[in-house]
ZATORVO-796797 format. One record per residue (C-alpha): x, y, z; residue in three letters; residue number from 0. Coordinates in steps of 0.001 Angstrom, whole numbers. Example, Ala and Ser with C-alpha at 12.3 -4.5 7.8 and 13.67 -1.06 7.14 Angstrom:
ZATORVO-796797
rec east: 12300	north: -4500	up: 7800	code: ALA	pos: 0
rec east: 13670	north: -1060	up: 7140	code: SER	pos: 1
***
This chain:
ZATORVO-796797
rec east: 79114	north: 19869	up: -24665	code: UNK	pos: 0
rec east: 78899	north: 23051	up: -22865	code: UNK	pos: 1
rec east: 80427	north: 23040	up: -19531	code: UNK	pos: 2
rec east: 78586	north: 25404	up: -16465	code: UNK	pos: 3
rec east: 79535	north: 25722	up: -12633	code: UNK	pos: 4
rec east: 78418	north: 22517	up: -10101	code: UNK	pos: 5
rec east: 75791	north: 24869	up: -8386	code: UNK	pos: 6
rec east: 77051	north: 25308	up: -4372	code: UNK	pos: 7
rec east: 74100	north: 27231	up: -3282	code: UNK	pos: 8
rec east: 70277	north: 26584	up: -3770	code: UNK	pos: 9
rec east: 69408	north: 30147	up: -4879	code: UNK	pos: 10
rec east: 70599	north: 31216	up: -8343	code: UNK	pos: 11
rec east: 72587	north: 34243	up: -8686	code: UNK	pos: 12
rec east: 70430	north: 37531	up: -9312	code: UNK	pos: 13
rec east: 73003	north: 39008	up: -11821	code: UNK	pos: 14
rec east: 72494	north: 35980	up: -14156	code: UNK	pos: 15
rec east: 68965	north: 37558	up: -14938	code: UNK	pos: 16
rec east: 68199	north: 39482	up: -17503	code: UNK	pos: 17
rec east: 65675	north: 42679	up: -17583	code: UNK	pos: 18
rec east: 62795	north: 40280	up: -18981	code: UNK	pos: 19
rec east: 63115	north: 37318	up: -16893	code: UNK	pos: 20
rec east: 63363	north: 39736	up: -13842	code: UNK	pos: 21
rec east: 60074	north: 41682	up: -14531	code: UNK	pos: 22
rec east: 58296	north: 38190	up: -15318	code: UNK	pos: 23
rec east: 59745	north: 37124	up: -12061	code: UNK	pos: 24
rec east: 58409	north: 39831	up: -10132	code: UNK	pos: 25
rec east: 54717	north: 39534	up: -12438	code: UNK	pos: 26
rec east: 54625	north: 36199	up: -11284	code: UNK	pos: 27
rec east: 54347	north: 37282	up: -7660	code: UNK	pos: 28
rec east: 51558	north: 40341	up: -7793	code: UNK	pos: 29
rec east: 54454	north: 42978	up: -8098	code: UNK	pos: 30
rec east: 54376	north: 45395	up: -10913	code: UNK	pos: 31
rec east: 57535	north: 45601	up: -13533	code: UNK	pos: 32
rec east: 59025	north: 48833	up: -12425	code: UNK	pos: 33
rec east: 60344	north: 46670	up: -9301	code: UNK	pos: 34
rec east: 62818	north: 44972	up: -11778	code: UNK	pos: 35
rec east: 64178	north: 47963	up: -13104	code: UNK	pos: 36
rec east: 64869	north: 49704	up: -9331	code: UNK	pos: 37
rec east: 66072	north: 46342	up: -8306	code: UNK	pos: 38
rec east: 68664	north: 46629	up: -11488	code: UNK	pos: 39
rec east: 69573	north: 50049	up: -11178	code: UNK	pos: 40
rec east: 71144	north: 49187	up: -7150	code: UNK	pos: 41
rec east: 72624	north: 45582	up: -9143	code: UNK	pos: 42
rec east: 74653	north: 47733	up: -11552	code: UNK	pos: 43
rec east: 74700	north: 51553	up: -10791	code: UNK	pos: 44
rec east: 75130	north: 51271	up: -7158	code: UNK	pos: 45
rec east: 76891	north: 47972	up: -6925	code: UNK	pos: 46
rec east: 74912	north: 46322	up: -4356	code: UNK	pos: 47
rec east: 76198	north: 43261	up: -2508	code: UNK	pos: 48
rec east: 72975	north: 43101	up: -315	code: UNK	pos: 49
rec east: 69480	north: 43129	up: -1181	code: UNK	pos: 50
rec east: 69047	north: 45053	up: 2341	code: UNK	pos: 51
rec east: 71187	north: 47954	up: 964	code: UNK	pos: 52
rec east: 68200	north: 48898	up: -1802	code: UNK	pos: 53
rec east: 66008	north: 50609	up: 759	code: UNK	pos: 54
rec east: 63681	north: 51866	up: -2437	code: UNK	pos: 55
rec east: 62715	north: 48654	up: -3148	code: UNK	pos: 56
rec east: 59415	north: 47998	up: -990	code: UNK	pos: 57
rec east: 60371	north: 45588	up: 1909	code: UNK	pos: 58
rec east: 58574	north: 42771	up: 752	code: UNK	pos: 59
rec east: 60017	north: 43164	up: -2645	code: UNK	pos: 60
rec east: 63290	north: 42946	up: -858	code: UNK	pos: 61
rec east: 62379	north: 39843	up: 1252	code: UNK	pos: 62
rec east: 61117	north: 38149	up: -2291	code: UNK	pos: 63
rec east: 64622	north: 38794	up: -3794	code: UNK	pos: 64
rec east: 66418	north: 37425	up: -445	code: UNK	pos: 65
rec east: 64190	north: 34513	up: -311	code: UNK	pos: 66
rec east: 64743	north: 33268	up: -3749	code: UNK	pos: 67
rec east: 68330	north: 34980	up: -5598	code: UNK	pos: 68
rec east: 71708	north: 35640	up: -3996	code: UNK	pos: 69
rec east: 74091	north: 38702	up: -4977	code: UNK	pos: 70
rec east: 77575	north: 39357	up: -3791	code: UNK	pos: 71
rec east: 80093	north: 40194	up: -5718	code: UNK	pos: 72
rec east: 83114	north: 37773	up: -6329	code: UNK	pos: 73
rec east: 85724	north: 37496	up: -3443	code: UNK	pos: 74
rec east: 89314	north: 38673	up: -3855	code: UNK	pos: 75
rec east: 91661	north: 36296	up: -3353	code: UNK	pos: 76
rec east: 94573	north: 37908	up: -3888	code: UNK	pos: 77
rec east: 95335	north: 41063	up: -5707	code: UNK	pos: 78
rec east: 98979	north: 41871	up: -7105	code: UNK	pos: 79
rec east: 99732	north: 45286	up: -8346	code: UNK	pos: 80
rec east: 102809	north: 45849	up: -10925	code: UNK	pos: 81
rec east: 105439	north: 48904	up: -11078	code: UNK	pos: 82
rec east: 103247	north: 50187	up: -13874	code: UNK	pos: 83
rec east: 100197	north: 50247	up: -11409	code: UNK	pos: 84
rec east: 98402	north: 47116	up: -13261	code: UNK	pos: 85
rec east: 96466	north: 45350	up: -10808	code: UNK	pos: 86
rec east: 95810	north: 41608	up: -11348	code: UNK	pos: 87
rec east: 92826	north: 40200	up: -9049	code: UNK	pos: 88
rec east: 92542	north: 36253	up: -8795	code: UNK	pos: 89
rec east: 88817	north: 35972	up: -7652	code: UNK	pos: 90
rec east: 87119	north: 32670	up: -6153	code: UNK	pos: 91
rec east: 84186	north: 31331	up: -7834	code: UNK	pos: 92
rec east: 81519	north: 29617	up: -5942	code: UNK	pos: 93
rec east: 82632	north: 26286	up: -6818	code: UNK	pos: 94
rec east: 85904	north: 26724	up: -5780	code: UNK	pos: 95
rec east: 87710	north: 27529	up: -8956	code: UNK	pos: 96
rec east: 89417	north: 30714	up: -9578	code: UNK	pos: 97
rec east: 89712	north: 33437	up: -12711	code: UNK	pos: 98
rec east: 91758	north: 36352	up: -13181	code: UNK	pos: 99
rec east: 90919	north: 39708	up: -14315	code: UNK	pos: 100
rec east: 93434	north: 42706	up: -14976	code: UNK	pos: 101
rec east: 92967	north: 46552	up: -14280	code: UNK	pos: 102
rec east: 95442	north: 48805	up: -16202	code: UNK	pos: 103
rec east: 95773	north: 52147	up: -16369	code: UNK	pos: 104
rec east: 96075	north: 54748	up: -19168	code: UNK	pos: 105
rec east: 96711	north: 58477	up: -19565	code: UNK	pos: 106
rec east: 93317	north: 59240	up: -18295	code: UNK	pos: 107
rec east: 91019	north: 56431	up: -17578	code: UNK	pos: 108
rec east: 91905	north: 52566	up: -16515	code: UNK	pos: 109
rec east: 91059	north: 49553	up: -19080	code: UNK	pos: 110
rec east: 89691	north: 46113	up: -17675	code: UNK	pos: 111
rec east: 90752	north: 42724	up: -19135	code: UNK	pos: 112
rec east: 88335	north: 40066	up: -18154	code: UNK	pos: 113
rec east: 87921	north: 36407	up: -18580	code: UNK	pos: 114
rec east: 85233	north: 34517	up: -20063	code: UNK	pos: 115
rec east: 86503	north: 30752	up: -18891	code: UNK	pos: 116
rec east: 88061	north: 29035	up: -16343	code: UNK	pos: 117
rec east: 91100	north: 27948	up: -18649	code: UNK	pos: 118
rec east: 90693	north: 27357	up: -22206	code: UNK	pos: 119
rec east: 90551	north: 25096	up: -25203	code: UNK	pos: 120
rec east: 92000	north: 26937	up: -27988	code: UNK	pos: 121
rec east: 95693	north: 25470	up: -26747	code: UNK	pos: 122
rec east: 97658	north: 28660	up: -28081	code: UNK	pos: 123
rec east: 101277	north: 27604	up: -28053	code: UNK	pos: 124
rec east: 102123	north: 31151	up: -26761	code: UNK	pos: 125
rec east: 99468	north: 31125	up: -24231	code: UNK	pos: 126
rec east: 99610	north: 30025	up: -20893	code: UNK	pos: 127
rec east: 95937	north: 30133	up: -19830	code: UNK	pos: 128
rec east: 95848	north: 26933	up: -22385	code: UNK	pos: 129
rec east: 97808	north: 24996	up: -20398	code: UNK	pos: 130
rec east: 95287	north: 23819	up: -18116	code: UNK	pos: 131
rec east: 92615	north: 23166	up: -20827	code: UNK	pos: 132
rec east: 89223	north: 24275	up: -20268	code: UNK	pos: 133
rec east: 87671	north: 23583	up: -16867	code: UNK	pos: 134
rec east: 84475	north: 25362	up: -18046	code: UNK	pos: 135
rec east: 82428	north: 28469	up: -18735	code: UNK	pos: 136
rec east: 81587	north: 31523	up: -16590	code: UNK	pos: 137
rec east: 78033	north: 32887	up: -16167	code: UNK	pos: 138
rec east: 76765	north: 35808	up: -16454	code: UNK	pos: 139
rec east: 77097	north: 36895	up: -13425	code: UNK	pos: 140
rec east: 80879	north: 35983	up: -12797	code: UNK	pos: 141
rec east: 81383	north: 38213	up: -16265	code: UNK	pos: 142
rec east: 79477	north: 40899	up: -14981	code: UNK	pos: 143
rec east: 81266	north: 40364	up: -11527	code: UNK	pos: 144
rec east: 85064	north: 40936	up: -12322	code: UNK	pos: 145
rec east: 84179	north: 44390	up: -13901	code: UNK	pos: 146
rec east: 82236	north: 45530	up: -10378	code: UNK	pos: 147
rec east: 85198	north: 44223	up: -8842	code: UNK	pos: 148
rec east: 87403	north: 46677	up: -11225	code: UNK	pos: 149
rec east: 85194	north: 49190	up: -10723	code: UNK	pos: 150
rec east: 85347	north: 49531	up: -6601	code: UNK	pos: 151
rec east: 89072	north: 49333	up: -6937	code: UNK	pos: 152
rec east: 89704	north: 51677	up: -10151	code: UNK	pos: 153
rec east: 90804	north: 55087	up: -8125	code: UNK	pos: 154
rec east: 88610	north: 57860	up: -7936	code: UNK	pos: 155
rec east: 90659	north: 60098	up: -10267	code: UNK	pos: 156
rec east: 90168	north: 57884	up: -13652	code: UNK	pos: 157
rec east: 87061	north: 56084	up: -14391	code: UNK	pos: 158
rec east: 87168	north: 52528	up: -15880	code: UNK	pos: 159
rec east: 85798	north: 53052	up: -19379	code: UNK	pos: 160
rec east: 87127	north: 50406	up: -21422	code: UNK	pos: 161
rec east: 86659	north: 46783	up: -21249	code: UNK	pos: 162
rec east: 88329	north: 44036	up: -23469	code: UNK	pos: 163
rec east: 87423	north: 40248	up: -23521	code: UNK	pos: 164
rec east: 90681	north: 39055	up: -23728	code: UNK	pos: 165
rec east: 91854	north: 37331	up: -20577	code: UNK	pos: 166
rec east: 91010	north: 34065	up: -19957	code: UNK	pos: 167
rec east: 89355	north: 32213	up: -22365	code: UNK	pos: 168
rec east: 87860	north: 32212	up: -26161	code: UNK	pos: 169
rec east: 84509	north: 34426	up: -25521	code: UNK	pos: 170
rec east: 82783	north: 32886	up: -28778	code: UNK	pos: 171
rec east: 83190	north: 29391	up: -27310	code: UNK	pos: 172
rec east: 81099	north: 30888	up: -24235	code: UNK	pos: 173
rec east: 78675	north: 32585	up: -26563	code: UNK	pos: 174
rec east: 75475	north: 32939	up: -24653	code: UNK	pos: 175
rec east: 76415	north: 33958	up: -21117	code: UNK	pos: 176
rec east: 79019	north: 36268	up: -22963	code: UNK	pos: 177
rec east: 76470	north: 37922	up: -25139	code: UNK	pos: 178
rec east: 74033	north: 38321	up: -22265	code: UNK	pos: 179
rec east: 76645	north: 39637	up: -20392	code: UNK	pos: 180
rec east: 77520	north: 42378	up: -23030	code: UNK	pos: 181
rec east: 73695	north: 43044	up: -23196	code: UNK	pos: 182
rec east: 73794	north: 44335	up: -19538	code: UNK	pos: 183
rec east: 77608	north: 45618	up: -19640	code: UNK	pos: 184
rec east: 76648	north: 48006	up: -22796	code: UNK	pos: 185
rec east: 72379	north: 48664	up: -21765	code: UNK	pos: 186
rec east: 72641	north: 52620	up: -20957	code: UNK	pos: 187
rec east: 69515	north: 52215	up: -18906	code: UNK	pos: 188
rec east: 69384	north: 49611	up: -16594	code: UNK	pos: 189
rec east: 72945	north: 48037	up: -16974	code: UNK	pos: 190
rec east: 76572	north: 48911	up: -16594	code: UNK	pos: 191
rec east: 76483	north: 51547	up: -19137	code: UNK	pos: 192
rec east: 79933	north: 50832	up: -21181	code: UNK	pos: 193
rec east: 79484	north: 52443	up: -24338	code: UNK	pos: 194
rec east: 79645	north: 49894	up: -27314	code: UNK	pos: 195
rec east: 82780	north: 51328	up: -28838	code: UNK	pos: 196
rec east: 84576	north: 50965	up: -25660	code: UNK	pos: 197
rec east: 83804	north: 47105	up: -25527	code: UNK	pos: 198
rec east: 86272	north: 44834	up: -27387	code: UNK	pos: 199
rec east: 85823	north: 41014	up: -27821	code: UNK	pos: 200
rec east: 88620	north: 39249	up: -28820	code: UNK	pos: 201
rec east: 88351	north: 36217	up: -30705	code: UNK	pos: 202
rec east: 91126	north: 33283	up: -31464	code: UNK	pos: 203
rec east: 88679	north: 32620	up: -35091	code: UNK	pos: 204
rec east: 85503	north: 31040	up: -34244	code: UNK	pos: 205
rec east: 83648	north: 32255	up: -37275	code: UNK	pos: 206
rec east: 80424	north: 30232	up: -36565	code: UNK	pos: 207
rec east: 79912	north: 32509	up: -34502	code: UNK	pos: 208
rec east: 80685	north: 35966	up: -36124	code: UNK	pos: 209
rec east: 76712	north: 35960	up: -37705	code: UNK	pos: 210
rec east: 75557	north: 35912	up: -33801	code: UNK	pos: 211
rec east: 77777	north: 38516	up: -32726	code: UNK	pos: 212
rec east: 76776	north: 40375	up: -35320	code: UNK	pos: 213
rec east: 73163	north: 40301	up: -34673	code: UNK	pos: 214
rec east: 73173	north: 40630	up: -30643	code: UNK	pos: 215
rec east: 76061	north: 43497	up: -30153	code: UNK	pos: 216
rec east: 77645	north: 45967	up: -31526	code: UNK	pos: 217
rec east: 80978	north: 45849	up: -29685	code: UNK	pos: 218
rec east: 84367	north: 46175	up: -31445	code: UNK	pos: 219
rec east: 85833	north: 43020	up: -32778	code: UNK	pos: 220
rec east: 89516	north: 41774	up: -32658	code: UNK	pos: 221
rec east: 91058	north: 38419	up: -34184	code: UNK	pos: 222
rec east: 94091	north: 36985	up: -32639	code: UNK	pos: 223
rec east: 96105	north: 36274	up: -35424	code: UNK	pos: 224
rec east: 99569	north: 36294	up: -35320	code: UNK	pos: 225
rec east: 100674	north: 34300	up: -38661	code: UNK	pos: 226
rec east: 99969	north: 35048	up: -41980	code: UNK	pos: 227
rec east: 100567	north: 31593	up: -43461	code: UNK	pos: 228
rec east: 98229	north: 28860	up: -42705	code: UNK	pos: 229
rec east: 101857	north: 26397	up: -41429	code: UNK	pos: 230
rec east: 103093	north: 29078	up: -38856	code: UNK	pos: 231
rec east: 99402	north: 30029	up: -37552	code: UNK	pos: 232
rec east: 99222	north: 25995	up: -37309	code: UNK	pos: 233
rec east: 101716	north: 25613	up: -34983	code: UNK	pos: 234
rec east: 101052	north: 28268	up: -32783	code: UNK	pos: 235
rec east: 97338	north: 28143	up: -33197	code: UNK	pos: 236
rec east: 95734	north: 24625	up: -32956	code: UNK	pos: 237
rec east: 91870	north: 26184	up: -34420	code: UNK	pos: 238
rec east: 93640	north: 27131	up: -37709	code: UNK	pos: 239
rec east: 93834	north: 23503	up: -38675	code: UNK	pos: 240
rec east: 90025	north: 23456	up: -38674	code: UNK	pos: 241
rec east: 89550	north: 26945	up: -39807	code: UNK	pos: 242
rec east: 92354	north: 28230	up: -42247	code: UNK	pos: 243
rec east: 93420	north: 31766	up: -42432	code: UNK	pos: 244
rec east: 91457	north: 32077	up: -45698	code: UNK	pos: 245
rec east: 88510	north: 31295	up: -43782	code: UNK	pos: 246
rec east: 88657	north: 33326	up: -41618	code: UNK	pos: 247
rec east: 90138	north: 36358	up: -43522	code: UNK	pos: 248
rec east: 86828	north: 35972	up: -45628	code: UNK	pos: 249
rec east: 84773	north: 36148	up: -42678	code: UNK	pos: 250
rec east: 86224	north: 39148	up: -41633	code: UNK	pos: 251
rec east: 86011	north: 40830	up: -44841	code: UNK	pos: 252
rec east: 81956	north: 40013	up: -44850	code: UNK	pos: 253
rec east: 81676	north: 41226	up: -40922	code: UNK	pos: 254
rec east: 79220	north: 44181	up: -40912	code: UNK	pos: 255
rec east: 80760	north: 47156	up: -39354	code: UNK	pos: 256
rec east: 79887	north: 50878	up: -38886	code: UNK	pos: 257
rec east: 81414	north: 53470	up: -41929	code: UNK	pos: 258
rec east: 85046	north: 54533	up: -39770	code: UNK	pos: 259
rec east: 84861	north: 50862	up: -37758	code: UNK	pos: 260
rec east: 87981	north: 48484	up: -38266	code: UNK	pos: 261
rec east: 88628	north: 44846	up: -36769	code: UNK	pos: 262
rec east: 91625	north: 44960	up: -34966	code: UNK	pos: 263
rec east: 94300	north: 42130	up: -35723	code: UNK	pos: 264
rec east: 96092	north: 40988	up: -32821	code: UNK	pos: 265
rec east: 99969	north: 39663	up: -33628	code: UNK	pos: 266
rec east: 102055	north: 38694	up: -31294	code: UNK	pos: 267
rec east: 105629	north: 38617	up: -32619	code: UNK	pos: 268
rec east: 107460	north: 35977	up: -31572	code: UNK	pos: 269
rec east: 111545	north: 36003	up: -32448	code: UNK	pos: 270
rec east: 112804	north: 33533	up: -35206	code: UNK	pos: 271
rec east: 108336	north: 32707	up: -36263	code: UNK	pos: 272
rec east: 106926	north: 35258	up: -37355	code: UNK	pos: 273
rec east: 108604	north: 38532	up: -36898	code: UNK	pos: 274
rec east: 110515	north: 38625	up: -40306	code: UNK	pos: 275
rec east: 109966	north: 41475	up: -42490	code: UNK	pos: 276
rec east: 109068	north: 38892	up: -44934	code: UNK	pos: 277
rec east: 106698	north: 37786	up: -42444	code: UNK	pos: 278
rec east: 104850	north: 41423	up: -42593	code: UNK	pos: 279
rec east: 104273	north: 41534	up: -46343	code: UNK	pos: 280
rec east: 102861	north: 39162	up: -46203	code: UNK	pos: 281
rec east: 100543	north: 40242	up: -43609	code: UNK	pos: 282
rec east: 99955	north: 43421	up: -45231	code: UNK	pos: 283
rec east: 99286	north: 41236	up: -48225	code: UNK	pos: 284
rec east: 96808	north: 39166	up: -46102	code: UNK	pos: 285
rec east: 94684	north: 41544	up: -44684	code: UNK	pos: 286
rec east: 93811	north: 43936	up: -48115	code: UNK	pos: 287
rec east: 90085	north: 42726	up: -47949	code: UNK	pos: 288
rec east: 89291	north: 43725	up: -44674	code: UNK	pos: 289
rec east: 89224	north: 47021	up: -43170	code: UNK	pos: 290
rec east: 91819	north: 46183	up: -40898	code: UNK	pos: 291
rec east: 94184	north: 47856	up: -37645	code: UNK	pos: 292
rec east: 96720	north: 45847	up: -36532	code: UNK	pos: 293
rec east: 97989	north: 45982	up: -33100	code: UNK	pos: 294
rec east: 101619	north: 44141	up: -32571	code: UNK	pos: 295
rec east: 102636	north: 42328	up: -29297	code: UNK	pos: 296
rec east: 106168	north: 41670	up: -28597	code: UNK	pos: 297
rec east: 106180	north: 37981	up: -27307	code: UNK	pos: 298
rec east: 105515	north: 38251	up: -23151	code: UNK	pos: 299
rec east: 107928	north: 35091	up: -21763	code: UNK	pos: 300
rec east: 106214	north: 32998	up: -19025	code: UNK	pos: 301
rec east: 107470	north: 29703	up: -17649	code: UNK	pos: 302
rec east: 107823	north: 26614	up: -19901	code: UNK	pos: 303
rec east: 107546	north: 28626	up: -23087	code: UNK	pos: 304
rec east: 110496	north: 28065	up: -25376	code: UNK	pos: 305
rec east: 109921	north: 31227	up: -27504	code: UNK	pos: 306
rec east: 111731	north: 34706	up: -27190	code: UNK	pos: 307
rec east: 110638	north: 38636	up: -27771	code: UNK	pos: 308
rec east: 112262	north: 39991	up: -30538	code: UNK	pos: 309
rec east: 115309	north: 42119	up: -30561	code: UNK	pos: 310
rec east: 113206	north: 46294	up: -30740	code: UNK	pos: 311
rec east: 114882	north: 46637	up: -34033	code: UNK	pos: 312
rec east: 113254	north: 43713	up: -35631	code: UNK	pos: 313
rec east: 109964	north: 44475	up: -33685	code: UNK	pos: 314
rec east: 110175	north: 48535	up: -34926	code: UNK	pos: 315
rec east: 111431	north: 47261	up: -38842	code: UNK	pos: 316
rec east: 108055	north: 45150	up: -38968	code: UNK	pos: 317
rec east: 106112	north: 48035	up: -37984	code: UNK	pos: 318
rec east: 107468	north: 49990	up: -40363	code: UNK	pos: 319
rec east: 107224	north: 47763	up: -43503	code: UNK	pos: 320
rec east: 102663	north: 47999	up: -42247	code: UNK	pos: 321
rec east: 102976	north: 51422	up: -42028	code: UNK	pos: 322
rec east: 104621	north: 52172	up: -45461	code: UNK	pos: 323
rec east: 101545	north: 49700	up: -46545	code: UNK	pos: 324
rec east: 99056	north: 52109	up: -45643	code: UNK	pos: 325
rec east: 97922	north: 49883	up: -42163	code: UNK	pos: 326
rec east: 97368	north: 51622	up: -38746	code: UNK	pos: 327
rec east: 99915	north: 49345	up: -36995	code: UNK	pos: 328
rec east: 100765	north: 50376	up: -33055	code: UNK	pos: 329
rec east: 103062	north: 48138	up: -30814	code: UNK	pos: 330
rec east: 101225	north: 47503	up: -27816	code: UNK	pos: 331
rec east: 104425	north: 46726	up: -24900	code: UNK	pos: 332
rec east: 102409	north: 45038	up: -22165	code: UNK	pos: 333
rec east: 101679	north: 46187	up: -18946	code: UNK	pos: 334
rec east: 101893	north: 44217	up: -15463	code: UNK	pos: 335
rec east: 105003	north: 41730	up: -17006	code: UNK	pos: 336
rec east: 106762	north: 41871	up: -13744	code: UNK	pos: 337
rec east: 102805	north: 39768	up: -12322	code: UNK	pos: 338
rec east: 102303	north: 37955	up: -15382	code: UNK	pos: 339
rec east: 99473	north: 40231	up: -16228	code: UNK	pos: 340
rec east: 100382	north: 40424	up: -19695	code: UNK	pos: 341
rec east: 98585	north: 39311	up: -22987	code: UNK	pos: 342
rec east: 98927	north: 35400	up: -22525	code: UNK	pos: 343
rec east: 99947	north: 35136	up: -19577	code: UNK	pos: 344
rec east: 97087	north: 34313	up: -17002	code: UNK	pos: 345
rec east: 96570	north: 31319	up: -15562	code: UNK	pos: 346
rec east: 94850	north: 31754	up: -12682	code: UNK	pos: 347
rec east: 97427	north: 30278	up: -9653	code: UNK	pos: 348
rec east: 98285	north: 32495	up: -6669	code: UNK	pos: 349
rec east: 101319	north: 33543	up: -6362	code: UNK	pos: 350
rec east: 103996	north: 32665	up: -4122	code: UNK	pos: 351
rec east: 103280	north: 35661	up: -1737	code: UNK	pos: 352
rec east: 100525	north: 38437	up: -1996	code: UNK	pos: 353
rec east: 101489	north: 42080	up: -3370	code: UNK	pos: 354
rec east: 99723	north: 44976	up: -3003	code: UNK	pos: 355
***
């Protein structure tokens, strides 16, 4: 069963439209097409959190939108921002749940981290967004809402030009208001204008799913891995007991992707599980079919969790033993640790006190 917001408010949200059900909308009342696409050009280029503020729209255009949609971007709750200048933003949803998104910055431009569910069902041992379980999906329009949010606070220096499905949530479980989402995030024309290959959607293995993906966008993919032997991925990853690493290896070797494309393979290394050298020959073993880049991520600690980060030796000898194998392999140390920003590490409580 798919779970969807309790609906507070009578008027749907405008952002959970797409291009075609907005011009039909606007057809419907005597108004010609071209409405939709100024209308969609103030939602996503300009930002809008009124329909008062898009003064080319005609006036009874506008009081059409007000009398049937809402728009307004999701409140801040509470925003905490780290030594390294991540800023994590807890944002309220309309029925009263929360979701977390995380803005970092890089040499020259910020990346966003977004979530795609309140909570989650994959139950990731390393994970703390699991914890809770899944209390349901987002829309659309709460996707599409944490990277506006991003985007008024990213500084005026660097542009946010990278996006990566990988906070809360497994996106493929959340498949069609994720796809539409990526529809408007990536349309160059009347959406957010993300360029595909600067759109990653990480994915814990769902491979039902990877046909669809396929099919409806052409963003980068990356698997969460983290084991290369079906007992170890078991224990830390509860979905490999219904889809095996060989499974889902051979999916990923039949994924279409562009001539210099890769899927990225996510592994966090986790001290004393699966950060033996042994551990990455076999993972360079593992991965030969598909045209692979591996990204490694030292274990982030949270409360509760009873594993440990490797010692940098062990974490740098793993490395080394992909490298020698011919792998791009690149240890990703986590930004916004000292918020619990980090990969696996939202869960979507306020803090104690607010930073800023």
């Amino acid at each position: 069963m798919t779970l969807q917001p309790q609906k507070i408010s009578s008027k749907p949200d405008i952002r959970n439209l797409t291009r075609e059900t907005l011009v039909d909308f606007f057809e419907s009342h005597g108004m010609r097409s071209f409405r939709a696409d100024q209308a969609l050009r103030w939602i996503h280029a300009n930002r809008a959190q009124s329909f008062a503020e898009m003064t080319d729209l005609a006036k009874d255009a506008r009081r059409l939108l007000e009398a049937h949609f809402t728009i307004a971007l999701p409140p801040v709750r509470q925003k905490e921002t780290g030594a390294d200048g991540t800023c994590k933003f807890l944002l309220d949803l309309d029925d009263g749940n929360t979701v977390e998104s995380v803005l970092i910055p890089e040499k020259d431009h910020y990346t966003l981290c977004i979530s795609t569910q309140v909570g989650c069902a994959m139950g990731c041992a390393f994970c703390m967004t699991g914890k809770t379980g899944l209390i349901r999906n987002l829309t659309r329009a709460e996707i599409l809402g944490q990277v506006m949010v991003a985007q008024n606070a990213a500084e005026n220096d660097m542009r946010l030009s990278n996006i990566v499905l990988m906070g809360m949530g497994e996106p493929l479980a959340n498949f069609d208001n994720v796809s539409s989402a990526l529809s408007a995030i990536t349309d160059s024309k009347y959406g957010l204008q993300f360029s595909t290959r600067r759109v990653t959607l990480s994915t814990a293995g769902l491979t039902n799913r990877f046909d669809d993906l396929s099919r409806q966008s052409r963003v980068r993919l990356a698997i969460s891995l983290n084991a290369a032997d079906n007992s170890t991925r078991d224990r830390l990853m509860p979905i490999n007991r219904s889809i095996p690493i060989e499974e889902l290896i051979d999916a990923c070797a039949r994924y279409p992707l562009a001539p210099r494309d890769k899927i990225t393979f996510e592994y966090i290394l986790i001290r004393g599980v699966n950060d033996s050298q042994k551990d990455a020959y076999r993972l360079a073993r593992l991965l030969r079919p598909v045209r692979a880049k591996i990204n490694l991520i030292p274990f982030n600690p949270h409360p509760g969790s009873l594993f440990q980060r490797p010692d940098t030796d062990a974490i740098e000898a793993f490395q080394t033993v992909l490298l020698q194998k011919n792998y791009t392999a690149i240890i990703r140390w986590s930004k916004g640790t000292d918020i619990s920003a980090a990969c696996g590490q939202l869960r979507a409580e306020p803090a104690a006190h607010e930073k800023d």
